[in-house]
C-alpha positions as CSV (number, residue, x, y, z in Angstrom):
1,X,167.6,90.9,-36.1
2,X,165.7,89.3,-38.9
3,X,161.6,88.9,-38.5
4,X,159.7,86.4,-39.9
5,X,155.9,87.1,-40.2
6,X,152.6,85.7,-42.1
7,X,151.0,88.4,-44.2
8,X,147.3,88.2,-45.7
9,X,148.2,90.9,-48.2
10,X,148.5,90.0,-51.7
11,X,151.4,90.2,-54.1
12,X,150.0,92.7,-55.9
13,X,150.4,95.1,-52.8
14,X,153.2,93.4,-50.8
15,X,155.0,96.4,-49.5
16,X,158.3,94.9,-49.5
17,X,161.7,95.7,-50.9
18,X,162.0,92.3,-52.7
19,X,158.6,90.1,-53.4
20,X,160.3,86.7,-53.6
21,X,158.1,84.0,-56.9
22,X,158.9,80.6,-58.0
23,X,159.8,79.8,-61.9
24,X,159.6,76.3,-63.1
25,X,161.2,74.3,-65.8
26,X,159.3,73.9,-69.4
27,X,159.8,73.5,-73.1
28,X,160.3,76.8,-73.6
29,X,162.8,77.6,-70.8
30,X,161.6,79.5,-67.0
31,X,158.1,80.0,-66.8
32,X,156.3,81.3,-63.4
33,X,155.4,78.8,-61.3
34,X,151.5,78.5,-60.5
35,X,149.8,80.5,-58.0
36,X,151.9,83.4,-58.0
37,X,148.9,85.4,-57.7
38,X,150.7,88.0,-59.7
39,X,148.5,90.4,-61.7
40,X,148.2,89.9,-65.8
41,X,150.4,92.7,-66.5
42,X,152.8,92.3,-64.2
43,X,153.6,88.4,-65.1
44,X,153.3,89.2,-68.8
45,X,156.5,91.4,-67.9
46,X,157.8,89.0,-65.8
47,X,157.8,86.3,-68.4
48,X,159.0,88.6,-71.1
49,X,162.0,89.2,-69.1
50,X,162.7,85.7,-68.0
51,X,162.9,84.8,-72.1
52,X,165.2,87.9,-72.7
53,X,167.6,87.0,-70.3
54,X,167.3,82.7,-70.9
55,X,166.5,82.2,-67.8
56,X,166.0,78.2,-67.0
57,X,164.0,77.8,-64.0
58,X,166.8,75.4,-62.5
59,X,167.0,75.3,-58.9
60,X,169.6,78.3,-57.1
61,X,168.8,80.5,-60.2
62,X,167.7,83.6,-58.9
63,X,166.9,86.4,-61.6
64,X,165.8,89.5,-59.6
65,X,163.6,92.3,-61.3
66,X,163.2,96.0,-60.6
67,X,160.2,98.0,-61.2
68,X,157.7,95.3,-62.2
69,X,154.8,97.4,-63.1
70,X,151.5,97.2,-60.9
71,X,153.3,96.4,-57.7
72,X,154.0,97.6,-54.8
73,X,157.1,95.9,-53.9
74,X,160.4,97.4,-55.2
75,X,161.4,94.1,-57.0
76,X,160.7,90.9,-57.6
77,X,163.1,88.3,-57.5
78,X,162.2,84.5,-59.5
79,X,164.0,81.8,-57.8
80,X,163.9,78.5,-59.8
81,X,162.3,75.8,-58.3
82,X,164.3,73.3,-61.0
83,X,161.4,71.1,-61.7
84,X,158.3,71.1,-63.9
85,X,154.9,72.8,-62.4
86,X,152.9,69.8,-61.7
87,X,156.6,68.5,-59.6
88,X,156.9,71.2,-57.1
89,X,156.8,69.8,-53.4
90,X,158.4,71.0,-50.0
91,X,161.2,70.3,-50.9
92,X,161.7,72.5,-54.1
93,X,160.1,75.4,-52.1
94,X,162.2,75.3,-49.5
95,X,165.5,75.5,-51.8
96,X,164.2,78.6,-54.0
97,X,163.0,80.7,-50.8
98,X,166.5,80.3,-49.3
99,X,168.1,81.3,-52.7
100,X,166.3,84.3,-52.8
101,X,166.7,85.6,-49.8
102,X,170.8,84.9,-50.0
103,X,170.4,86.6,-53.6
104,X,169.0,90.0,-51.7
105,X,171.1,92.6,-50.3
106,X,171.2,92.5,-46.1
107,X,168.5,94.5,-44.8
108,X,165.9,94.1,-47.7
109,X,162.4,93.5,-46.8
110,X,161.4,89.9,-48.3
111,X,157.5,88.8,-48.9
112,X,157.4,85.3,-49.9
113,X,155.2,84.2,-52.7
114,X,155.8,80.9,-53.1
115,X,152.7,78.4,-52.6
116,X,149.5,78.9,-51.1
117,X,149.4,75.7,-49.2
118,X,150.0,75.7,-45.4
119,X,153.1,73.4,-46.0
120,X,154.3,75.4,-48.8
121,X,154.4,78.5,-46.8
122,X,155.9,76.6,-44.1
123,X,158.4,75.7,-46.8
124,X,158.8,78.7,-47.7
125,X,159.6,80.2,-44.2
126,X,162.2,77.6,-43.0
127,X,164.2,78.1,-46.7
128,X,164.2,81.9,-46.2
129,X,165.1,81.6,-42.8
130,X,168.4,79.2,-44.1
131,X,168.8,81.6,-46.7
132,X,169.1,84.0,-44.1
133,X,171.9,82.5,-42.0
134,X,174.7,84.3,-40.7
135,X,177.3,82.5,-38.2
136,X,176.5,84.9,-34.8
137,X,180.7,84.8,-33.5
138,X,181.5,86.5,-37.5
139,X,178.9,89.0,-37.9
140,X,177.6,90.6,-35.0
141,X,173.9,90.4,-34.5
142,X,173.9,94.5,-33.8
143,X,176.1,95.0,-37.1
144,X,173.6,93.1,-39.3
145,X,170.9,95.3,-40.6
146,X,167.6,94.3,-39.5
147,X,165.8,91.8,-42.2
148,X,161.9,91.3,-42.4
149,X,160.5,87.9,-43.7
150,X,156.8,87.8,-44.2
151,X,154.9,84.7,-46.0
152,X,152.0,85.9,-48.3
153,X,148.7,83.9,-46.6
154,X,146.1,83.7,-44.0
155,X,144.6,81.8,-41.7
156,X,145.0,79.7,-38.4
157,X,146.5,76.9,-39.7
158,X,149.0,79.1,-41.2
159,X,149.9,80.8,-38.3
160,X,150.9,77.6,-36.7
161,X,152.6,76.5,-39.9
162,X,154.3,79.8,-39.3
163,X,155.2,79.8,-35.5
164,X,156.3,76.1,-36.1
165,X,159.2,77.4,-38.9
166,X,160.4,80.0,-36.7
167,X,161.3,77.6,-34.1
168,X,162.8,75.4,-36.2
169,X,164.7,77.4,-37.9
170,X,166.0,79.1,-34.4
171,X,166.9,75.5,-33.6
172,X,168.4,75.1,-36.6
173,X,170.4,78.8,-36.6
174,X,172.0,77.6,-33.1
175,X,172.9,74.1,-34.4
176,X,174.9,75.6,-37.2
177,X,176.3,78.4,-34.8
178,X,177.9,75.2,-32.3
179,X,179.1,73.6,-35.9
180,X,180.9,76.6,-36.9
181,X,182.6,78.1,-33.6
182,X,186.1,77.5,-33.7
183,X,187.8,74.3,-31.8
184,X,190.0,76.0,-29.6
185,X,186.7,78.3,-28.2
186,X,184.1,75.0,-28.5
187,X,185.3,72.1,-26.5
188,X,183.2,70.2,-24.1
189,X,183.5,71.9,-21.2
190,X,182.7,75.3,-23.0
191,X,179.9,73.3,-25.3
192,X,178.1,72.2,-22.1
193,X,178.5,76.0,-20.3
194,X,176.6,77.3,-24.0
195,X,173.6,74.6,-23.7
196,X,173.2,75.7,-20.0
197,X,172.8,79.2,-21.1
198,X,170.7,78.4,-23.5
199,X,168.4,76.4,-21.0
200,X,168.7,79.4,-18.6
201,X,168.1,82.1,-21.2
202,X,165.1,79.9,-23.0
203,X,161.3,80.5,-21.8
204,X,160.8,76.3,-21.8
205,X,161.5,74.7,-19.2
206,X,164.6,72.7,-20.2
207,X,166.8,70.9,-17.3
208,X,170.5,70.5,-17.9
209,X,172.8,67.9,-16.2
210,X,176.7,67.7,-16.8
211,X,178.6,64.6,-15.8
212,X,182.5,66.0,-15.9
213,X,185.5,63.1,-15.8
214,X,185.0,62.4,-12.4
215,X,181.3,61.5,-12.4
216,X,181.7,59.7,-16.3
217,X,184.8,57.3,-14.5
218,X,182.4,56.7,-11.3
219,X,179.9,56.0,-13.6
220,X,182.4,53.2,-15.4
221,X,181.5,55.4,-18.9
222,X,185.3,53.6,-20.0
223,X,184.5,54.3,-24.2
224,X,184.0,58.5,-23.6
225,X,187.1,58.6,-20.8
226,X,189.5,56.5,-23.2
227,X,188.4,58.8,-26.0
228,X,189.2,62.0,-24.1
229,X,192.2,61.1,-21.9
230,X,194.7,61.6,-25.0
231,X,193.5,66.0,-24.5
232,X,194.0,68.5,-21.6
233,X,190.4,69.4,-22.2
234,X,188.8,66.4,-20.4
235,X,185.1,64.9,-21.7
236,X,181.9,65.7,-20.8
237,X,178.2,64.0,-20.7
238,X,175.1,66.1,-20.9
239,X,171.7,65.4,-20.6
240,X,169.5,68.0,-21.5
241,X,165.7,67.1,-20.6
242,X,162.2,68.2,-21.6
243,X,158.8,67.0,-19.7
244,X,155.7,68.7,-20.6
245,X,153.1,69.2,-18.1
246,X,151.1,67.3,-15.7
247,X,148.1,67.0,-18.0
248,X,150.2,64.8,-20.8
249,X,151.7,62.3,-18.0
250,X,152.5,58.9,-19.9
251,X,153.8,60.9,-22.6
252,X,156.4,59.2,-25.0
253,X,159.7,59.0,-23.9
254,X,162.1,59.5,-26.6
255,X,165.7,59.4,-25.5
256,X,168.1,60.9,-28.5
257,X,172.1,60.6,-28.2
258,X,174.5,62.6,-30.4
259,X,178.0,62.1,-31.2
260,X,179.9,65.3,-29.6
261,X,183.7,64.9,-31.1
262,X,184.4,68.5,-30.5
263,X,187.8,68.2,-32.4
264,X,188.7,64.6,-34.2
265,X,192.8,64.5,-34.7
266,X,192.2,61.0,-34.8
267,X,194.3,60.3,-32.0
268,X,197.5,58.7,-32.2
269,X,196.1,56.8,-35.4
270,X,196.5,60.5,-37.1
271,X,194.8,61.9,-39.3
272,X,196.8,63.4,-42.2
273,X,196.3,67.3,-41.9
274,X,193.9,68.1,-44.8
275,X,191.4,65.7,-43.2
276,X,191.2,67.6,-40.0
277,X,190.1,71.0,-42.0
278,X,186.6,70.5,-41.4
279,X,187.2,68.2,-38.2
280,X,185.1,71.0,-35.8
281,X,182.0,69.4,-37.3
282,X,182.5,66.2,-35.3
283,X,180.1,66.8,-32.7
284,X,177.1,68.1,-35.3
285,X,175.3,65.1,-34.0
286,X,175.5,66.4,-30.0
287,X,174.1,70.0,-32.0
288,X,171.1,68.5,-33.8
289,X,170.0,66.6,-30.8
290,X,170.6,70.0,-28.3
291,X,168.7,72.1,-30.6
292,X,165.6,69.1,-31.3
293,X,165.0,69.2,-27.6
294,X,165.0,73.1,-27.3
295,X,162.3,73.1,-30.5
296,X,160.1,70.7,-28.9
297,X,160.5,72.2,-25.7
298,X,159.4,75.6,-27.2
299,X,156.9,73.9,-29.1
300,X,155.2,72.3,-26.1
301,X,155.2,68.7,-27.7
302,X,153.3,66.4,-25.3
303,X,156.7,64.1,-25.7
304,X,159.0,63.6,-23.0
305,X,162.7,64.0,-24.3
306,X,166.3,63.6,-23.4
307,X,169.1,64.1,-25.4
308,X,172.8,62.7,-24.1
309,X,175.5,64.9,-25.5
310,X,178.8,62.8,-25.8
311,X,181.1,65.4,-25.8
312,X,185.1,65.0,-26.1
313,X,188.2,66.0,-27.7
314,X,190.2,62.9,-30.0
315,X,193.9,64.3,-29.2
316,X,197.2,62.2,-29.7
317,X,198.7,63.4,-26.0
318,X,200.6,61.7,-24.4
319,X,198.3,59.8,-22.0
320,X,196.3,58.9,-25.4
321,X,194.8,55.4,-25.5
322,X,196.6,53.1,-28.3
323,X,195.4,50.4,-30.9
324,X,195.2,47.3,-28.4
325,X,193.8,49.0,-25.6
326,X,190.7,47.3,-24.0
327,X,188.4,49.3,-22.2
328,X,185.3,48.9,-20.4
329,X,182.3,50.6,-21.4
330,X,179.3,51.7,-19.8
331,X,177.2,48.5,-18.5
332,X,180.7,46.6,-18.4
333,X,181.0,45.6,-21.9
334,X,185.1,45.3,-23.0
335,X,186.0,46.5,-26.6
336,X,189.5,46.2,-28.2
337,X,190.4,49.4,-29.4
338,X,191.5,48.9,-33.3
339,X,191.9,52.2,-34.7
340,X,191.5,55.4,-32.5
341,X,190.3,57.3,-35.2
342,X,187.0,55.3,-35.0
343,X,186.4,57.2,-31.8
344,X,182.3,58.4,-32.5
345,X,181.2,54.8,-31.7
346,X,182.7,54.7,-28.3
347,X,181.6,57.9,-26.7
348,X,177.9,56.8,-28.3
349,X,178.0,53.5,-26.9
350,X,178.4,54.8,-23.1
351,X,175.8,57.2,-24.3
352,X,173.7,54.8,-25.7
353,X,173.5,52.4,-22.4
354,X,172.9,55.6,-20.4
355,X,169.9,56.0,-22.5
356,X,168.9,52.8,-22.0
357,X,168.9,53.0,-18.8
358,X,166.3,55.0,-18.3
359,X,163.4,52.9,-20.3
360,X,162.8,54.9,-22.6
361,X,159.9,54.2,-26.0
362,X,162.6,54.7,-28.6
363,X,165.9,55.8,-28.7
364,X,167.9,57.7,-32.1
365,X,171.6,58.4,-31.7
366,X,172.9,61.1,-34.5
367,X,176.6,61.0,-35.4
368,X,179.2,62.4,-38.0
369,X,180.5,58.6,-37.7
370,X,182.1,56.9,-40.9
371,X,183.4,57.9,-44.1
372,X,181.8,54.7,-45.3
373,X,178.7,56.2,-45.4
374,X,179.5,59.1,-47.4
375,X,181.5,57.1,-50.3
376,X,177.8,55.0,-49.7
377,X,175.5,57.9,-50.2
378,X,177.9,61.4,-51.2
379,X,177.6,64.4,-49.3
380,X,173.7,64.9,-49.0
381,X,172.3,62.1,-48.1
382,X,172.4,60.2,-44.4
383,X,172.3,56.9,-43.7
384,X,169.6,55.2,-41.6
385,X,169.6,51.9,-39.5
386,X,167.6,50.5,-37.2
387,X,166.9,47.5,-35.5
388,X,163.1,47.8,-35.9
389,X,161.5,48.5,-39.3
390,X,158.6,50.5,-38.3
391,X,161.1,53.0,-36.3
392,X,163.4,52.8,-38.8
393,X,160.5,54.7,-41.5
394,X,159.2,56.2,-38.7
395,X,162.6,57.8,-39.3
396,X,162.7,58.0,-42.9
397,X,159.1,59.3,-42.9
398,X,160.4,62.8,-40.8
399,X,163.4,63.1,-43.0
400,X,161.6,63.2,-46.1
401,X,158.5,65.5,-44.5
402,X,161.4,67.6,-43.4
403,X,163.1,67.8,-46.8
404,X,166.3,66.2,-44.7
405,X,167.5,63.1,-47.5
406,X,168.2,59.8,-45.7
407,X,168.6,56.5,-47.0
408,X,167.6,53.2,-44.9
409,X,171.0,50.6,-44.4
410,X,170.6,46.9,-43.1
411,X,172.4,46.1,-40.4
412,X,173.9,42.5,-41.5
413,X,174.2,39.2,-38.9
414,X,176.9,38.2,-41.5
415,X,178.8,41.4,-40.2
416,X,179.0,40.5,-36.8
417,X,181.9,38.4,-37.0
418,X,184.0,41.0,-37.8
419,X,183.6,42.7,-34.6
420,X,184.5,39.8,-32.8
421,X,188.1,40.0,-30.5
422,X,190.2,37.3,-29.2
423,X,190.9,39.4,-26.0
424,X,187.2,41.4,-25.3
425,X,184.0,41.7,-25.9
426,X,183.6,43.5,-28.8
427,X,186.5,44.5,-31.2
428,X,185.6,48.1,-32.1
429,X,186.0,48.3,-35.8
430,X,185.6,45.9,-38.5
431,X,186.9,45.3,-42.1
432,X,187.1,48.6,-44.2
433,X,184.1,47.1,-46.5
434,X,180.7,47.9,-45.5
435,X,182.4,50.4,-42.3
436,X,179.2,52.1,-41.9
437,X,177.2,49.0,-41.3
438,X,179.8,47.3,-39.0
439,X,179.6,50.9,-37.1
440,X,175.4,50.7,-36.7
441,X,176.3,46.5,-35.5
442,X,178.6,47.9,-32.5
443,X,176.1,50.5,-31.5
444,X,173.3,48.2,-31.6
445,X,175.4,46.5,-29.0
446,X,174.5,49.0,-26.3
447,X,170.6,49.8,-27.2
448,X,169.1,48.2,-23.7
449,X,166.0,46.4,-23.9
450,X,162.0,46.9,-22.8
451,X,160.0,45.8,-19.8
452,X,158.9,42.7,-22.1
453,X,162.5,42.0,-23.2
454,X,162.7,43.0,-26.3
455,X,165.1,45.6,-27.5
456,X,164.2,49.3,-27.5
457,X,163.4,50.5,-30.9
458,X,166.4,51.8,-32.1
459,X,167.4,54.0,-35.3
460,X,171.3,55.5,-35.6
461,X,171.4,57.7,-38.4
462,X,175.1,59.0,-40.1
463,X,175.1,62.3,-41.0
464,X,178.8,62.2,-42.1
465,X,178.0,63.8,-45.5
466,X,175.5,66.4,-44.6
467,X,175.8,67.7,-41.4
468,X,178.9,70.6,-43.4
469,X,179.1,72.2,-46.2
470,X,182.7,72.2,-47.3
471,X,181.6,74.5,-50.7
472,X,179.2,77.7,-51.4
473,X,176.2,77.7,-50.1
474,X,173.3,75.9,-52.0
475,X,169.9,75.6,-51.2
476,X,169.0,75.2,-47.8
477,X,172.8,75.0,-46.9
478,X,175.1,77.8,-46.2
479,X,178.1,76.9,-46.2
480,X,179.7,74.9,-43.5
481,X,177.2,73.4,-40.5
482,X,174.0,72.5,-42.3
483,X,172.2,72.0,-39.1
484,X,171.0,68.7,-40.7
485,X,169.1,66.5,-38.5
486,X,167.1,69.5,-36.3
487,X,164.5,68.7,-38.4
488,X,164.0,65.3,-38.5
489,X,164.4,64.5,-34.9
490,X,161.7,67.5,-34.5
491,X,159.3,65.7,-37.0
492,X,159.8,62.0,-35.1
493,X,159.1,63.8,-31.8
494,X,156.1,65.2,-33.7
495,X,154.8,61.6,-34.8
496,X,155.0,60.7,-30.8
497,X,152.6,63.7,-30.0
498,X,150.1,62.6,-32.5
């Protein structure tokens, strides 16, 4: 069970097995980051070691140090922070604290040293707690010797900087765990049974409600039934709610809606077989929105929140629906089905109307959905539309504060025609060229309007490329689920409690 604790000791005396600095980039190769605090002996030996050995300062480089004389802690361990001193941010922080703590043996005691800002140490906590990331199913939590984190610093402020990284990263640490649980244990009936124990077993009062086939075909939700009818494990909507108290009625409503493909074969349009490798990660949208509402939940945010988890299996059975198919979504919308691999945009747009529904301020719907956006962006970087600008950086503003990259996208009028059909509604895929904008156009087609008529501020953001981790791990990301997106929605939920 690993610890994670704020400290108002010094790094001179930080009883710990590993006392964790940062090194930045200069002329002269690594040099110790400001504010180490370390004592004039001991970072004269520091530095004189970093020279002997070359060591560069570039970010994941962790050079670790026994004996350091006039400290207390066993070792120190330098983590490069890859830029030059007066270029450190959050961002930086984060990656060397998780790189040092994946550098240290299980077990070790870790005292972070990092920055003596509040956000720094904040920084600092959520990379070690990343760095400390273990999927639960492979290592069993009473196998895993028991790890203390402690941040070097003091104060109020930091305490809630503190408190605030341990939730997150819980959130964060069960995100990753519904990523990386095998297909054939995680499907949706089995993904909605673990959020309801993790509503039961949580101290915040968090409200589940699962809609199983029978209530989604009652309910007309055609796009998530056609989606699921091809597997023997049959779909699943849940919406997991958080209200806070009576004193913080006419809170904001902030309705979020995550794609949950809980195995993508592509349905009878196949996928070929090295494409379904990673194909588990499909619902890492339905993950980060689960886990957002249990952080704000546990946080006590005065913002009311729902998040629609769109869960189903994309199987080529033989009751699968076929290119040509027209269904009728949610609301009673009719979209030709083009390509059954471009299944993420149904279940969300039944989702998405759901949401709707219910009048809330602002809606964001999270998806693995296109390949597009990853040939747009690569692997580390999510795409963001909206169909209001100040959302949309409303958006953009959390990703960055949360060291989450995102990118804004338009969403085009000259598009539209190419979701046009000569026999529904909507066609449900357009021409391969732009894909990930086409996808944000259909979605847009579900996002209800306000009391006044005008549409609900909307953002979708594509997590395609970083929601897994297909190589070693790397800064804040072990490898496979990231748990990218936990901490953006947290921070927009944040910017609606003020």
């Amino acid at each position: 069970m690993t610890s994670l604790s704020l400290t108002d000791t010094t790094p001179q005396s930080a009883e710990a097995d590993v006392l964790v600095v940062g090194s930045v980039t200069s002329a002269e190769g690594a040099a110790l980051a400001p504010g180490h605090g370390l004592p004039a002996a001991a970072a004269r030996h520091v530095e004189a070691a970093l020279a002997t050995v070359g060591a560069k300062g570039k970010a994941g480089e962790v050079i670790l140090l026994p004996a350091v004389p006039k400290l207390a802690a066993a070792a120190v361990a330098v983590s490069g922070l890859g830029v030059p001193a007066d270029a450190v941010t959050h961002r930086e922080v984060r990656g060397a604290a998780a790189a040092a703590v994946r550098a240290t043996r299980e077990g070790a005691s870790v005292a972070l040293a990092l920055g003596g800002s509040d956000e720094l140490r904040a920084a600092s906590a959520e990379g070690a707690l990343a760095g400390d990331y273990a999927y639960a199913a492979a290592t069993a939590p009473a196998e895993r010797p028991a790890r203390a984190l402690s941040v070097l610093g003091a104060g109020q402020p930091a305490e809630a900087a503190i408190a605030r990284a341990a939730v997150l990263g819980a959130a964060q640490e069960f995100a990753r765990d519904l990523v990386n649980t095998p297909p054939n244990l995680l499907y949706p009936e089995t993904f909605a049974q673990v959020v309801r124990q993790r509503a039961t077993s949580s101290k915040a009062k968090v409200s589940v409600e699962v809609m199983d086939e029978k209530a989604l075909a009652d309910a007309g939700c055609g796009g998530i039934i056609g989606v699921g009818q091809g597997s023997s494990r049959p779909p699943r909507i849940v919406m997991l709610s958080y209200k806070p108290g009576r004193r913080h009625r006419g809170a904001p409503t902030i309705a979020l809606v995550g794609k949950g493909i809980t195995f993508d074969s592509g349905g009878l349009c196949i996928k070929p077989s090295a494409s379904m490798l990673t194909m588990k990660c499909d619902m890492a949208g339905a993950a980060a929105t689960a886990a957002a509402v249990f952080a704000a939940a546990e946080l006590a945010l005065p913002v009311a929140v729902t998040a629609y988890l769109c869960l189903a299996e994309n199987m080529p059975g033989a009751t699968a629906q076929r290119p040509g198919d027209v269904v009728t979504m949610r609301g009673g919308t009719t979209v030709e089905i083009i390509d059954t691999d471009a299944e993420g945009r149904m279940v969300l747009g039944d989702g998405l109307a759901l949401a709707s529904e219910a009048g809330p301020d602002a809606i964001i719907d999270v998806a693995t959905l296109t390949g597009a956006c990853v040939v747009a962006l690569g692997p580390d970087i999510s795409g963001v539309m909206a169909n209001n600008e100040a959302f949309g950086q409303r958006v953009l503003d959390a990703a960055e504060g949360a060291g989450e990259h995102a990118w804004p996208l338009p969403l085009p009028d000259e598009l539209k025609k190419q979701l046009e059909s000569t026999v529904a509604d909507l066609s449900h895929k357009g021409e391969r060229w732009g894909g990930a904008l086409t996808a944000g156009l259909f979605l847009e087609n579900f996002v209800g309007t306000l009391a006044d008529g005008s549409p609900i501020p909307w953002a979708h953001i594509d997590i395609a490329g970083p929601a897994f981790n297909e190589g070693g791990a790397r800064g804040v990301n072990p490898k496979g689920g990231t748990g990218y997106g936990v901490a953006t929605l947290l921070g927009v939920l944040e910017s609606f409690a003020g």
